[in-house]
C-alpha positions in Angstrom: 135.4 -129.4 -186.2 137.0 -126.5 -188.4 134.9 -123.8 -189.3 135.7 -121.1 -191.9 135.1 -117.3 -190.9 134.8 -114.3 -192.9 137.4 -111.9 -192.9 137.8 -109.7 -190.0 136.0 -112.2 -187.7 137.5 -112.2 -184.5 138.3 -115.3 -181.6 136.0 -113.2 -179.3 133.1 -113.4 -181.9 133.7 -117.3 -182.8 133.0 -117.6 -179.1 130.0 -115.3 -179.2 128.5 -117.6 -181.8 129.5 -120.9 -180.4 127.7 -119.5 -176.8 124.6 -118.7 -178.8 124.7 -122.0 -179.5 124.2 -123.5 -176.2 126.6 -126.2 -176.4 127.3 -128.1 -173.4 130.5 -130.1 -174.4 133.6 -128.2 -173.4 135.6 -127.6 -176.3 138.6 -125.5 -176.8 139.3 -122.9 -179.8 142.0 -122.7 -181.8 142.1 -119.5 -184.7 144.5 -119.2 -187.7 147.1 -121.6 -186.3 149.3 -123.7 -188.0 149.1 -124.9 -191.9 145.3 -124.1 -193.0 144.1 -124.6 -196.6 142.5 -122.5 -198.7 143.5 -119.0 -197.1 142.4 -116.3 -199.4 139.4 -115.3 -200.5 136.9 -113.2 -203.2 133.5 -112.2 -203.1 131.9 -112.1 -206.3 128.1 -110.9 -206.9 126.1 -113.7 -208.5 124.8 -112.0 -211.3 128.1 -110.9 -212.7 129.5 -113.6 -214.5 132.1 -111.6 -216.1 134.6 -111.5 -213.1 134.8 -115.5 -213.2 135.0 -115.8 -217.0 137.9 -113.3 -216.8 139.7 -115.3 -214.0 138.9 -119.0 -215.8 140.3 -117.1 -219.1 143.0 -115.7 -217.4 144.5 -119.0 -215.8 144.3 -120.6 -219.1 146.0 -117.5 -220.8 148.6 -118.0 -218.5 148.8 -121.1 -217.1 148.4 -120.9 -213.5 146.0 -122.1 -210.7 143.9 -119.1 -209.2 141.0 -120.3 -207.8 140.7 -123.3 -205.5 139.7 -126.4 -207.8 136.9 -127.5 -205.3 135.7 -124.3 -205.7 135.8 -123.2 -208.6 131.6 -122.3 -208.8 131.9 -120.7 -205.3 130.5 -120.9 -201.9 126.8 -119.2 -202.1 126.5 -116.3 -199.5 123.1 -114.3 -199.9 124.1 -112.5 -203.4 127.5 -113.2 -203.9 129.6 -116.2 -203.9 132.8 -116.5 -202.4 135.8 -117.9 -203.9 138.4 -119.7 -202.5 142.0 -118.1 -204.5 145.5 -119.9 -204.1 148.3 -117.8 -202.5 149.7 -118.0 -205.9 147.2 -115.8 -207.4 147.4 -112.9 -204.4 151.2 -112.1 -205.5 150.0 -112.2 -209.2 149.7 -109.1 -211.2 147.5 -110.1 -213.8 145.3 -111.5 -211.1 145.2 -108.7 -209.3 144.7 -106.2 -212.2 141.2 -108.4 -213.1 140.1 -107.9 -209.2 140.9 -104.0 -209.8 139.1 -104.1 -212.9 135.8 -105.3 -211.0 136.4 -103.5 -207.6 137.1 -106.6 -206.0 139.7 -107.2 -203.0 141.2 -110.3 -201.9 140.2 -111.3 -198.4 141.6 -114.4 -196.0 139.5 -116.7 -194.0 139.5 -117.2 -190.5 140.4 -120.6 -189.9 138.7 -122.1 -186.4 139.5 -125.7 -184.9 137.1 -126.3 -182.4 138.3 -129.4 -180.2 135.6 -131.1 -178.4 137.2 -131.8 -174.3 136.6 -134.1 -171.4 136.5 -131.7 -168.1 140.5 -132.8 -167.8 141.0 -131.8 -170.9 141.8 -134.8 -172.6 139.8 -135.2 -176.2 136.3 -135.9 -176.0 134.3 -137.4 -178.8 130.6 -136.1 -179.9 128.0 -138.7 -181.5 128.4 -138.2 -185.5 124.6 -137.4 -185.0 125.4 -134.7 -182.6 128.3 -133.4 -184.6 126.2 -133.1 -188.2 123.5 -131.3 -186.2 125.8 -128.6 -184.7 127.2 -128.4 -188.5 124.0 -127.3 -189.8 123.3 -125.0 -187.3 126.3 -122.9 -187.2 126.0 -123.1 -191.3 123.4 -120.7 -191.0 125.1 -118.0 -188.9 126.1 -115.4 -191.7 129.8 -115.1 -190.8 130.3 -118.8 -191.1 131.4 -119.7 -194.5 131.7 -123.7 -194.3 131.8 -126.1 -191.1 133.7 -129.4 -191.7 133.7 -132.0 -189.2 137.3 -133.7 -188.6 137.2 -137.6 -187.4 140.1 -138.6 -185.6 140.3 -141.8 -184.1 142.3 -141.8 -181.0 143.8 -145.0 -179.9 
């Protein structure tokens, strides 16, 4: 399962929140760790439209991919919605200038695998049923952008 923080979430606080849970397969954590997609971030309110008109005319001015294709409307978070932005667009100037313009700062994800363990520690598989519950649940804690469950077949 990878779930996607908001910045400044730390491994002690994923814990927190997965103990609230109650779960009772072990599982191990594993934060900001190898290749993750979709790293950066922006929070944009969702009644100013103007920020993501600017950016959408801005790549087309000039050509280049900001935000994350898939999504491009934005995750909804209470009043805001929060945008995925490529780690092209971070070292852009014109990019950045547009954020300045609206107060806006880039922020990066916190990137958590959960693996679900056997007491030996060998991999352990959760009903689908299970899994899609747990999803939803942690969906609805507020420093949890998006849960994605990861199907591996081991044989």
């Amino acid at each position: 399962m990878n779930i996607r923080f908001e910045d400044g979430t730390y491994e002690s606080e994923v814990k927190t929140v997965l103990e609230n849970y109650n779960m009772t397969t072990n599982y191990s954590i594993d934060c900001n760790t190898g290749s993750v997609g979709n790293k950066y971030y922006i929070m944009a309110d969702k009644d100013n439209r103007d920020i993501r008109c600017e950016l959408r005319k801005g790549m087309e001015e000039e050509n280049k991919d900001w935000i994350i294709s898939s999504s491009a409307t934005g995750i909804r978070r209470g009043d805001s919605y929060v945008i995925a932005v490529s780690e092209q667009a971070v070292n852009d100037e014109k990019f950045l200038s547009i954020l300045n313009k609206y107060d806006t700062r880039v922020k990066k994800f916190v990137w958590c695998y959960i693996r679900f363990e056997k007491p030996g520690g060998s991999r352990y598989w959760i009903p689908e049923e299970d899994a899609v519950k747990m999803k939803n649940e942690l969906e609805n804690n507020e420093s949890i952008f998006t849960v994605s469950i990861d199907y591996i077949n081991d044989q």
